[in-house]
Backbone as CSV, one residue per row, in Angstrom:
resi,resn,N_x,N_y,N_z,CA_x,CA_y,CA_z,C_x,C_y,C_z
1,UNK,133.790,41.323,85.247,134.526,40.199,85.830,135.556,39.680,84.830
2,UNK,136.808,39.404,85.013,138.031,38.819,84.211,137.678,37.489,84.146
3,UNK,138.320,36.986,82.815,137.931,35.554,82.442,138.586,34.621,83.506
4,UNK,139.051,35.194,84.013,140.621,34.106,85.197,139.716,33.922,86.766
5,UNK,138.093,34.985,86.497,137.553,34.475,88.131,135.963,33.716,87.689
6,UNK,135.885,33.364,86.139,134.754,32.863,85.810,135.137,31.491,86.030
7,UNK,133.859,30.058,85.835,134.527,28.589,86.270,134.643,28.339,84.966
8,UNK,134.443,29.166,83.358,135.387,28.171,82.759,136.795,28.727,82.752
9,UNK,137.088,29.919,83.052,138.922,30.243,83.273,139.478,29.339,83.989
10,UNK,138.444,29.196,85.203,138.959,28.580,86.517,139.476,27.119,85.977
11,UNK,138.398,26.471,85.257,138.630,25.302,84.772,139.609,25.532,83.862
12,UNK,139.787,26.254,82.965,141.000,26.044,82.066,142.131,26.238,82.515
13,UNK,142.400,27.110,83.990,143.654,27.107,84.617,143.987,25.897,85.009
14,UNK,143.385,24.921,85.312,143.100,23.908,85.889,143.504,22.311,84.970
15,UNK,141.714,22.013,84.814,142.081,20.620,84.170,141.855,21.072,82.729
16,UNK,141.675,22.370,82.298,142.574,22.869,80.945,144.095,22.074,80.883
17,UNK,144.761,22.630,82.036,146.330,22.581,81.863,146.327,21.121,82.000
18,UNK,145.535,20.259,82.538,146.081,18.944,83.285,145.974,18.042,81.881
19,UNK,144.339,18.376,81.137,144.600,17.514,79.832,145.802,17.843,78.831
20,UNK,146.192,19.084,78.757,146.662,19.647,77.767,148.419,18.834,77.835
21,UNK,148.928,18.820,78.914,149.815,17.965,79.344,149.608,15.951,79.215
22,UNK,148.593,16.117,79.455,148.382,14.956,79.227,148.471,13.963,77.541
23,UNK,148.089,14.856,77.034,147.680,14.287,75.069,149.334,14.605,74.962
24,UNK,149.735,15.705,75.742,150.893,16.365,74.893,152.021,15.036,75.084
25,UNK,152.042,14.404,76.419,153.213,13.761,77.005,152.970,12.009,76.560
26,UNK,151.895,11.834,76.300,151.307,10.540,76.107,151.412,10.230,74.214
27,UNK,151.284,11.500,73.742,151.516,11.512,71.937,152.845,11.406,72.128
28,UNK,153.902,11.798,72.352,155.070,11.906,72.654,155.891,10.397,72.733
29,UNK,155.197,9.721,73.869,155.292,8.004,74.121,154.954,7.489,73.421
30,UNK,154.253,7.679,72.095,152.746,6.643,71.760,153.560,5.868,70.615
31,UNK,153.618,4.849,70.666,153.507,3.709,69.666,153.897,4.600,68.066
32,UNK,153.004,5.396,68.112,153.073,5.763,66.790,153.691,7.066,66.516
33,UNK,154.827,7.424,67.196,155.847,8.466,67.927,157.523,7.610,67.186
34,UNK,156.751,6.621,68.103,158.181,5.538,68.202,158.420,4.528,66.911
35,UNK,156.944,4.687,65.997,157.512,3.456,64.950,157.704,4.398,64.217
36,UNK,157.319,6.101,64.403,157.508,6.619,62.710,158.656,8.081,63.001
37,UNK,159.009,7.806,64.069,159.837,8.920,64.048,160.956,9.295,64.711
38,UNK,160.670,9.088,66.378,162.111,8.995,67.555,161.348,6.818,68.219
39,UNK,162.291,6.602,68.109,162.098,5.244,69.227,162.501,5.538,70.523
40,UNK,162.716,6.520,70.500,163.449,6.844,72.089,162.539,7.921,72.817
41,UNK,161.408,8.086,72.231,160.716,9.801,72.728,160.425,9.145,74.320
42,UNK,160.463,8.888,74.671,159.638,8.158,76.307,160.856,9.142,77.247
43,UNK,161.974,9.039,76.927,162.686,9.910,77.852,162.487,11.532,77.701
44,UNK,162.093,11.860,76.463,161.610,13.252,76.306,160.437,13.802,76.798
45,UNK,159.617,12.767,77.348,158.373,12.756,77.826,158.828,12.794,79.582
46,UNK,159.961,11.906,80.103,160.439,12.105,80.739,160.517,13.452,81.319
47,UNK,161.587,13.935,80.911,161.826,15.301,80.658,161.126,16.163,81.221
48,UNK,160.152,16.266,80.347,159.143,17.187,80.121,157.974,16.820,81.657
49,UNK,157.788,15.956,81.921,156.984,15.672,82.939,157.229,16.093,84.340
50,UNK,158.423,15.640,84.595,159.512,15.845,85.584,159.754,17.694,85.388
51,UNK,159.730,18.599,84.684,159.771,19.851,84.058,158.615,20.666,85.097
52,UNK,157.223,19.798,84.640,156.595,20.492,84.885,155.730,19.967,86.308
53,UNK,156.458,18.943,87.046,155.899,18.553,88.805,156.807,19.637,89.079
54,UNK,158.066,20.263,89.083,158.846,20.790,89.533,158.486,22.263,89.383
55,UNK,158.567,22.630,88.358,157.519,23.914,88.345,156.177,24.172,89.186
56,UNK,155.401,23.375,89.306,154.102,22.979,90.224,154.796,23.270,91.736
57,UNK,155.293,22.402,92.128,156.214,22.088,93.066,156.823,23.558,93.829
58,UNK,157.480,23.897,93.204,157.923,25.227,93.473,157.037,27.005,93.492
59,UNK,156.646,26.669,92.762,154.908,27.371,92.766,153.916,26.655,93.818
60,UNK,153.923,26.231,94.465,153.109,25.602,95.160,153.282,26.083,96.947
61,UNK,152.527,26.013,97.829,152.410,26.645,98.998,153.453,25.283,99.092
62,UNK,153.957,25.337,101.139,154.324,24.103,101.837,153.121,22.899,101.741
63,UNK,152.407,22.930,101.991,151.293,22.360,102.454,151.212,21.092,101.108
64,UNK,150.926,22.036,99.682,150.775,21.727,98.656,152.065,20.735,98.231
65,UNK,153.200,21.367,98.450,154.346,20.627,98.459,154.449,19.502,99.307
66,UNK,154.125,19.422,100.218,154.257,18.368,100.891,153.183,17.416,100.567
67,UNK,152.142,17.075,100.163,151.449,16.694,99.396,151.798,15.777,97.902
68,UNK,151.818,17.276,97.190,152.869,16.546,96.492,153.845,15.195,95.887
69,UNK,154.510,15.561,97.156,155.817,14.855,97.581,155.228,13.175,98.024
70,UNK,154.019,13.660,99.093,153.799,12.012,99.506,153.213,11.398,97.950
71,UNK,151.900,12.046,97.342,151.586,11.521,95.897,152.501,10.788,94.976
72,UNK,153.792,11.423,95.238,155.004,10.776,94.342,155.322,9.508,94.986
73,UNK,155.433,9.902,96.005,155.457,8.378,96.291,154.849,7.279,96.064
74,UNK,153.622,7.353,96.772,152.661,6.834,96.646,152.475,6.148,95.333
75,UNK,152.621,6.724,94.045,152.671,6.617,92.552,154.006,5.811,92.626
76,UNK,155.133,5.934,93.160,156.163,4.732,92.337,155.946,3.603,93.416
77,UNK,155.433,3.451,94.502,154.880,2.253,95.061,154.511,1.421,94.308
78,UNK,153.083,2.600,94.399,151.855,1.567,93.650,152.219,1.212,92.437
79,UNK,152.636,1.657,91.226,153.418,1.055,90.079,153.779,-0.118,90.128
80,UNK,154.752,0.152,90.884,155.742,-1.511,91.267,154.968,-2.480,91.351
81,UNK,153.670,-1.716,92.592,152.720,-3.305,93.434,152.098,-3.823,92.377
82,UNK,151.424,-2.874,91.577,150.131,-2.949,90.390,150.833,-3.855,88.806
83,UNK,151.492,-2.922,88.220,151.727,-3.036,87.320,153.280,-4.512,86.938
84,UNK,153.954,-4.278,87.942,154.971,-4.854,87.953,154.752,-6.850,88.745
85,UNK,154.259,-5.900,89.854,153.782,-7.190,91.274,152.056,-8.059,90.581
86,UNK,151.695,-7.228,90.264,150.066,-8.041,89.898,149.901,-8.230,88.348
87,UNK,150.434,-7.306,87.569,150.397,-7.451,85.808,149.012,-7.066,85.456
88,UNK,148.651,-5.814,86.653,147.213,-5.273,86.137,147.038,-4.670,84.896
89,UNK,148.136,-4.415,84.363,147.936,-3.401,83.400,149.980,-3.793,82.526
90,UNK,150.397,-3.101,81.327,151.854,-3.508,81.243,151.543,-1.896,79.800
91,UNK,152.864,-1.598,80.431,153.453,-0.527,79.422,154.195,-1.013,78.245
92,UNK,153.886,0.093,77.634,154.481,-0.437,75.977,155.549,-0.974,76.110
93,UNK,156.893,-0.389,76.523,158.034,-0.930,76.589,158.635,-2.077,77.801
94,UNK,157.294,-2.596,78.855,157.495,-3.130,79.599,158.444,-2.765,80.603
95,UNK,157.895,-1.492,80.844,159.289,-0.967,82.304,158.000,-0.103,82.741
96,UNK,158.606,0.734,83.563,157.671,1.280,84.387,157.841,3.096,84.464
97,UNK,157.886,3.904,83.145,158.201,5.149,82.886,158.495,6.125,83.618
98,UNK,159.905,6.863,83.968,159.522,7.568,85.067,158.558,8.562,85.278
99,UNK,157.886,8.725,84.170,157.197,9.981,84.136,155.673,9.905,84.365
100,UNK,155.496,8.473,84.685,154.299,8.041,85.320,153.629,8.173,86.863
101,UNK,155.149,7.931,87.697,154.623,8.853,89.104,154.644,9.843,89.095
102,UNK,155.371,10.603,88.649,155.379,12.173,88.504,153.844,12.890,87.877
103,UNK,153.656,12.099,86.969,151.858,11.926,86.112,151.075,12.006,86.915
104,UNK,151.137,10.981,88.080,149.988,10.915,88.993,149.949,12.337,89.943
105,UNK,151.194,12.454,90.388,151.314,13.738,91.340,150.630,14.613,90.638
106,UNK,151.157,15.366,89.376,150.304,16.465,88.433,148.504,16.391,88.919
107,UNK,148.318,15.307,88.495,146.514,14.763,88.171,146.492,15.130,89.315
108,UNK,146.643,14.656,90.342,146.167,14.883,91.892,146.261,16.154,92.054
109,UNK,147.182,16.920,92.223,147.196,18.100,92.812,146.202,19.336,91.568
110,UNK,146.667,18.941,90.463,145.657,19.750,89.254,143.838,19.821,89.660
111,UNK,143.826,18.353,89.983,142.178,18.635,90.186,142.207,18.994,91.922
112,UNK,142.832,18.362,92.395,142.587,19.296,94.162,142.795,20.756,93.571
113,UNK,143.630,21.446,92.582,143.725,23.065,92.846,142.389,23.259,91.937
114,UNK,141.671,22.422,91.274,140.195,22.621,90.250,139.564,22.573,91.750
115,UNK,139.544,21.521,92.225,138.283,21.792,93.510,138.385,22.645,94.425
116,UNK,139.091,23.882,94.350,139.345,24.762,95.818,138.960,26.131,94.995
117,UNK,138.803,25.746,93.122,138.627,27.592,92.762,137.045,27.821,93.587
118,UNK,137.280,28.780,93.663,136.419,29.898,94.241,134.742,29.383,93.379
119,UNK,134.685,29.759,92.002,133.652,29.292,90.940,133.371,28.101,91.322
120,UNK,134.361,26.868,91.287,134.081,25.988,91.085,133.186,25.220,92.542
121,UNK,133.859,25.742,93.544,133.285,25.618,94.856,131.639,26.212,94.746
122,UNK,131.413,27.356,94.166,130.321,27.743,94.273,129.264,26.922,93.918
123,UNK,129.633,26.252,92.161,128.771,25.618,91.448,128.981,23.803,91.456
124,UNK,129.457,23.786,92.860,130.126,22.479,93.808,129.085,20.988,92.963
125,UNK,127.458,21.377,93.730,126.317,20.653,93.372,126.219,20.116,91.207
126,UNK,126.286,21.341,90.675,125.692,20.968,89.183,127.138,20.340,88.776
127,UNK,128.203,20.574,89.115,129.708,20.020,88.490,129.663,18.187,89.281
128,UNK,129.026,17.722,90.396,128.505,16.896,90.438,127.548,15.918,89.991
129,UNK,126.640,16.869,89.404,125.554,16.288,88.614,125.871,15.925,87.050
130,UNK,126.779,16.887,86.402,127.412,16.339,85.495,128.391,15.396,85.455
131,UNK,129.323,15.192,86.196,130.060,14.185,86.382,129.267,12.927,86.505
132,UNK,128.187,12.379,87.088,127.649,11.464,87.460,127.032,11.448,85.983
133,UNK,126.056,12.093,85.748,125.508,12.076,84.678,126.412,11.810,82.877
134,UNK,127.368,11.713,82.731,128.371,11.488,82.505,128.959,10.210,82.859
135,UNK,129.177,9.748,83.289,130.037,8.641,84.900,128.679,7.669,84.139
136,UNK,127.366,7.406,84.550,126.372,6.285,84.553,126.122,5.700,82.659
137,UNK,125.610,6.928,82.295,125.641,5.878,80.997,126.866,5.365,80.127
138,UNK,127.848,5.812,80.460,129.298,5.575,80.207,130.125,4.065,80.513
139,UNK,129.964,4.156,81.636,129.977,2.944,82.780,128.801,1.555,82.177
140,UNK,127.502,2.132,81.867,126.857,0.819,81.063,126.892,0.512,79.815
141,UNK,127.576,1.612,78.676,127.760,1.389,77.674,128.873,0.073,77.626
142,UNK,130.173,0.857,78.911,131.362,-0.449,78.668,130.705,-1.675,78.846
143,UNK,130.317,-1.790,79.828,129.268,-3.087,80.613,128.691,-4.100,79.499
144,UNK,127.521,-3.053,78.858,126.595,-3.873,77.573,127.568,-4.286,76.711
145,UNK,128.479,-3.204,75.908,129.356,-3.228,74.603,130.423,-3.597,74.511
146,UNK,131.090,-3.324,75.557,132.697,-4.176,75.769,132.578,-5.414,76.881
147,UNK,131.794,-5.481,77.505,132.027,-6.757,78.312,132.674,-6.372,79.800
148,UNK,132.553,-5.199,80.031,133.711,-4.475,80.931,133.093,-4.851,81.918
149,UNK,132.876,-6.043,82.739,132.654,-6.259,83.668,133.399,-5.654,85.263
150,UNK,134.773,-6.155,84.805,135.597,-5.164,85.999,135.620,-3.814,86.310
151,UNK,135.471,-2.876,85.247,135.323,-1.588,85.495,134.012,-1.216,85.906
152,UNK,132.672,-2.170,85.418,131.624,-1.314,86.249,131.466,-1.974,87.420
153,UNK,132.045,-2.920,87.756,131.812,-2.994,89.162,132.552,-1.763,89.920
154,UNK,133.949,-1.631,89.490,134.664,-1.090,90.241,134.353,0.636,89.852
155,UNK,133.398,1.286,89.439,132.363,1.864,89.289,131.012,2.121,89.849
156,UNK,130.694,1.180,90.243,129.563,0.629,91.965,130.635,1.068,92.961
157,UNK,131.463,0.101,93.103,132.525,0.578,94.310,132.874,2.003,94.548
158,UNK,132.984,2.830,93.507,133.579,4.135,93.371,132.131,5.001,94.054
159,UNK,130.886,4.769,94.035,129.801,5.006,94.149,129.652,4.666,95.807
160,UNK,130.160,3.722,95.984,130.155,3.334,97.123,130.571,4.196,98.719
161,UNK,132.580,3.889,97.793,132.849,4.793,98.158,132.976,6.471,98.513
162,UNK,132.404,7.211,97.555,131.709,8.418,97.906,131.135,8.502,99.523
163,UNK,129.977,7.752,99.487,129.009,7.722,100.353,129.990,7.785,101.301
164,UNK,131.378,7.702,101.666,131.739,7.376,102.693,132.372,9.049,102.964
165,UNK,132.846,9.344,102.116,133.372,11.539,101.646,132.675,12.143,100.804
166,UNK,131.087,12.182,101.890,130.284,13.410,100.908,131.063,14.316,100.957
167,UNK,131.652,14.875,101.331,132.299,16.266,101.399,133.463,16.199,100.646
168,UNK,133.957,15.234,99.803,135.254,15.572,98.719,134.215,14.668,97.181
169,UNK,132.974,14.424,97.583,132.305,14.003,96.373,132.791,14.221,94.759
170,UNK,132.497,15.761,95.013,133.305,16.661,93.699,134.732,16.405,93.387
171,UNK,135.685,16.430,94.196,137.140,16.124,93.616,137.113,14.958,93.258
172,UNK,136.288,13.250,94.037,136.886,12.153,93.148,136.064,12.088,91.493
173,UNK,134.440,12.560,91.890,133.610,12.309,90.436,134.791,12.754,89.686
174,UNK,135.204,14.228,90.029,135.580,14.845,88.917,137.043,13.814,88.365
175,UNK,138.003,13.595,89.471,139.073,12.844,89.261,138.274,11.251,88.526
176,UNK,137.257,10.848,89.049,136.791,9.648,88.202,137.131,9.548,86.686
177,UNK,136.481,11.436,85.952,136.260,11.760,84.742,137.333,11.912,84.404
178,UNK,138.442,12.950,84.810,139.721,12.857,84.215,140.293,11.325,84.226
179,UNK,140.543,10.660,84.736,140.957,9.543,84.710,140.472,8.986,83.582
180,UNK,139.437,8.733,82.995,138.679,7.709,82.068,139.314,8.708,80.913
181,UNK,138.908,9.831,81.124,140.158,10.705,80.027,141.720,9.865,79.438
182,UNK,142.151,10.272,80.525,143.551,9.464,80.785,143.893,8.321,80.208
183,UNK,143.286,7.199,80.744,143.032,6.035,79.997,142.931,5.632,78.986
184,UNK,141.397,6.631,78.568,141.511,6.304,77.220,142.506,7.053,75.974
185,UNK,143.249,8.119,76.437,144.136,8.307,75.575,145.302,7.651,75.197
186,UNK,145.340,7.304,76.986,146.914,6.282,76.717,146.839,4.734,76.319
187,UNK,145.441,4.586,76.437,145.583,3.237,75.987,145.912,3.119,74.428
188,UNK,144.402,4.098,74.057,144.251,4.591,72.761,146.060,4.842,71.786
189,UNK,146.643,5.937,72.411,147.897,5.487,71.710,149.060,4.540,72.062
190,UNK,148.682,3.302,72.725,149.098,2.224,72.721,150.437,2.504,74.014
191,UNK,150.350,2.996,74.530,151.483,3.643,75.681,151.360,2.909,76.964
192,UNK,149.735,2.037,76.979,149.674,0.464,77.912,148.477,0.375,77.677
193,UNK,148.679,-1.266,78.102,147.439,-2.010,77.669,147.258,-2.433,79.115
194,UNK,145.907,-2.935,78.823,145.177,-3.727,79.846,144.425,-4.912,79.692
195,UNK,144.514,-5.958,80.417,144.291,-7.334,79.760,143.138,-7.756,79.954
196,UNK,142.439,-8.594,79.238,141.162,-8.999,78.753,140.400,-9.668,79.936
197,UNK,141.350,-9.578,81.177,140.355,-10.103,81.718,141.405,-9.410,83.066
198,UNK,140.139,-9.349,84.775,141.312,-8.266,85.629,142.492,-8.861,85.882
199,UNK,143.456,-8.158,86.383,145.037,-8.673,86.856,145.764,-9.988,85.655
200,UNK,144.770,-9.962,84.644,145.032,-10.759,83.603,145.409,-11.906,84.892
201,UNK,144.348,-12.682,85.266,143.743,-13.669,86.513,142.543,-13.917,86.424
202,UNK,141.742,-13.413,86.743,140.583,-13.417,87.066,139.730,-13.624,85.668
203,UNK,139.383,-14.908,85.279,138.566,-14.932,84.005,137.194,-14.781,84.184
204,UNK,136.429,-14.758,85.768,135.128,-13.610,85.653,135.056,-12.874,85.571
205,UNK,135.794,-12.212,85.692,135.955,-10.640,86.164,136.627,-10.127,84.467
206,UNK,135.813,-10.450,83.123,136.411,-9.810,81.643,135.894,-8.157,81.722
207,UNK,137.804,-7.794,81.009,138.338,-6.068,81.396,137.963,-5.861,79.979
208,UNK,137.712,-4.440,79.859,137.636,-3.660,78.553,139.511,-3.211,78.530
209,UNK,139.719,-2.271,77.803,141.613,-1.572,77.324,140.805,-0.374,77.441
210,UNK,140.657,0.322,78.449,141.160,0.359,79.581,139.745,-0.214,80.317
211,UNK,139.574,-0.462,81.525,137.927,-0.494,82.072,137.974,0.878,83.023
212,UNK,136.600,0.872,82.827,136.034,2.222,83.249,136.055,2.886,84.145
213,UNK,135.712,1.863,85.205,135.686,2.666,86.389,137.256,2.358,87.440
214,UNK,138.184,2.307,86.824,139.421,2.125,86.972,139.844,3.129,88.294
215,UNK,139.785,4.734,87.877,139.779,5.514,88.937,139.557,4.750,90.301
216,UNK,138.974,4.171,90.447,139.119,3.538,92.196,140.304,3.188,92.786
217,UNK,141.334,2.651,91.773,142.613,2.424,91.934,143.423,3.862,92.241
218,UNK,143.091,4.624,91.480,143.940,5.801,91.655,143.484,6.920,93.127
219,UNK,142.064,6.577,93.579,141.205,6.879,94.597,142.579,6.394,96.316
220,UNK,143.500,5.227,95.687,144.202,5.210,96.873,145.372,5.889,97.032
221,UNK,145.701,6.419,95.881,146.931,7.614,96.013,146.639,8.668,96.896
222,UNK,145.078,9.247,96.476,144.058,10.200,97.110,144.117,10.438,97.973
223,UNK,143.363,9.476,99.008,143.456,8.852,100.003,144.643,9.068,101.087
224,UNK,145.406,8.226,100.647,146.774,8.173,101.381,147.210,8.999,101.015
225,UNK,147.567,9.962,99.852,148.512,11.350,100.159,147.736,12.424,100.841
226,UNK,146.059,12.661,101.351,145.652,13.056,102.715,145.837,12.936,103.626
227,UNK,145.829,11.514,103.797,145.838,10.771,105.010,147.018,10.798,105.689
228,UNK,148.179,10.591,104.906,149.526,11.113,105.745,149.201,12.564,106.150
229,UNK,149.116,13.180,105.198,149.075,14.750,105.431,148.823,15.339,106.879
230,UNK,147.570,14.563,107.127,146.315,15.006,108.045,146.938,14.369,109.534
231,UNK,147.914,13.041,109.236,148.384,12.239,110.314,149.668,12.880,110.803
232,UNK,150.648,13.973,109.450,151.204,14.515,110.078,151.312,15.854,110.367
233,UNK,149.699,16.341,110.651,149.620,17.918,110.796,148.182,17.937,111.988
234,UNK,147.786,16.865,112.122,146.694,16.760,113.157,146.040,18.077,113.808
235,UNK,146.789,18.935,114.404,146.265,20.359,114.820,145.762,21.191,113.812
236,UNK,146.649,20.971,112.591,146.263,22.381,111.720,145.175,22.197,110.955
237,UNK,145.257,20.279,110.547,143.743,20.326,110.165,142.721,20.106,111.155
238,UNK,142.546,19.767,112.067,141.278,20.163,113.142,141.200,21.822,113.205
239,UNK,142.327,22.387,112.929,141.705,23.722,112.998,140.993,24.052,111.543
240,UNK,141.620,23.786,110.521,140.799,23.471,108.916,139.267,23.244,109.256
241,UNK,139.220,22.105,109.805,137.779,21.652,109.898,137.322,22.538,110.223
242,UNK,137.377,23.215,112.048,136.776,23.930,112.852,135.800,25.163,111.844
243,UNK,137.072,25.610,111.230,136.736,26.949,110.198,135.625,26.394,109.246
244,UNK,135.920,25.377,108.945,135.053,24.851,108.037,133.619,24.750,107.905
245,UNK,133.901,24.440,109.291,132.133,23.971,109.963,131.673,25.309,109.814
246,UNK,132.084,26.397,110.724,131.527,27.613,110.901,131.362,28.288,109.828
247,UNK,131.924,27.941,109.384,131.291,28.651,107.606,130.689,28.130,106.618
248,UNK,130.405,26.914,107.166,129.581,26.288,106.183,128.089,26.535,106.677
């Protein structure tokens, strides 16, 4: 068997490539990019981000593309609503990077093409069990040690929500985990912060930099770049399903 049909190839084709982009484009932005070397790297990150949705993009079936396309959206919306409209969160330079919706599109479609390998489908159940297993004492460490009240709730919620798509279980755990990835790199090199308490509002609700179970937020890009999908292809996925059933 070739390393490219085992699940760790599979995975390294995968959210191999998705972290590897990620440290690469976020070191690039980071605070400590900009005080010791370019002050301007954020557009090179630019660049480079925008480089590689487009490559994706074009490599990518219709289906995938169109997908895509709504995710991007979806991502400079929600920006605006979140970051700009509520002050959930604020970027280093206080603007809103372009290379941040484009970011989200990558993540999304990277782990939807992780949840469709062949391997990974097989070993669907234990890549669940690690994620969770993973996901719980993580989630109470922030809780006990940082105070992260907002993220483990919104961590219950994420739990919650599952229950509602056993059947995409695996893509959000797993998107849960990349995300907390995410986070903590970019917070970590100072590329945005998140305020001490949620929507920097809410003084019950005290946030860790980043809180944990954050992914729930990004759970509505998810969501809605399906949900159009499905609203504007109605036949082809009832026929999806149909197949689905019968082979399951």
């Amino acid at each position: 068997m070739s390393f490219s049909k085992t699940l760790l190839g599979q995975s390294i084709a995968t959210l191999g490539l998705l972290f590897l982009i990620i440290v690469t484009g976020l070191f690039i932005d980071s605070k400590f990019i900009a005080d010791n070397f370019y002050e301007h790297a954020q557009w090179l990150n630019n660049l480079i981000v925008v480089f590689v949705f487009s490559l994706l993009y074009f490599k990518s079936t219709s289906r995938t593309k169109e997908m895509l396309l709504y995710a991007l959206i979806i991502g400079v919306v929600g920006e605006y609503i979140f970051s700009v409209g509520f002050g959930m969160y604020t970027y280093r330079l206080k603007n809103i990077p372009h290379y941040v919706p484009f970011g989200h599109a990558i993540v999304f479609v990277l782990v939807y093409y992780f949840s469709r390998k062949p391997k990974v489908k097989k070993n669907r159940t234990k890549i669940e069990k690690l994620c969770v297993f993973l996901i719980i004492p993580i989630s109470f460490y922030f809780l006990l040690f940082k105070n992260d009240v907002f993220g483990f709730i919104c961590t219950l919620l994420v739990f919650l929500f599952l229950r509602k798509y056993p059947k995409e279980r695996m893509f959000y755990l797993v998107m849960y985990c990349v995300v907390a990835v995410l986070e903590f790199v970019g917070t970590g090199l100072e590329c945005w912060k998140w305020p001490t308490i949620a929507f920097n509002n809410f003084e019950f609700l005290p946030s860790a930099n980043p809180p944990i179970g954050i992914s729930l937020f990004y759970f509505g890009l998810d969501r809605g770049t399906m949900s159009i999908y499905k609203r504007r292809h109605k036949k082809a996925w009832n026929r999806l399903k149909n197949i689905r059933s019968v082979n399951s």
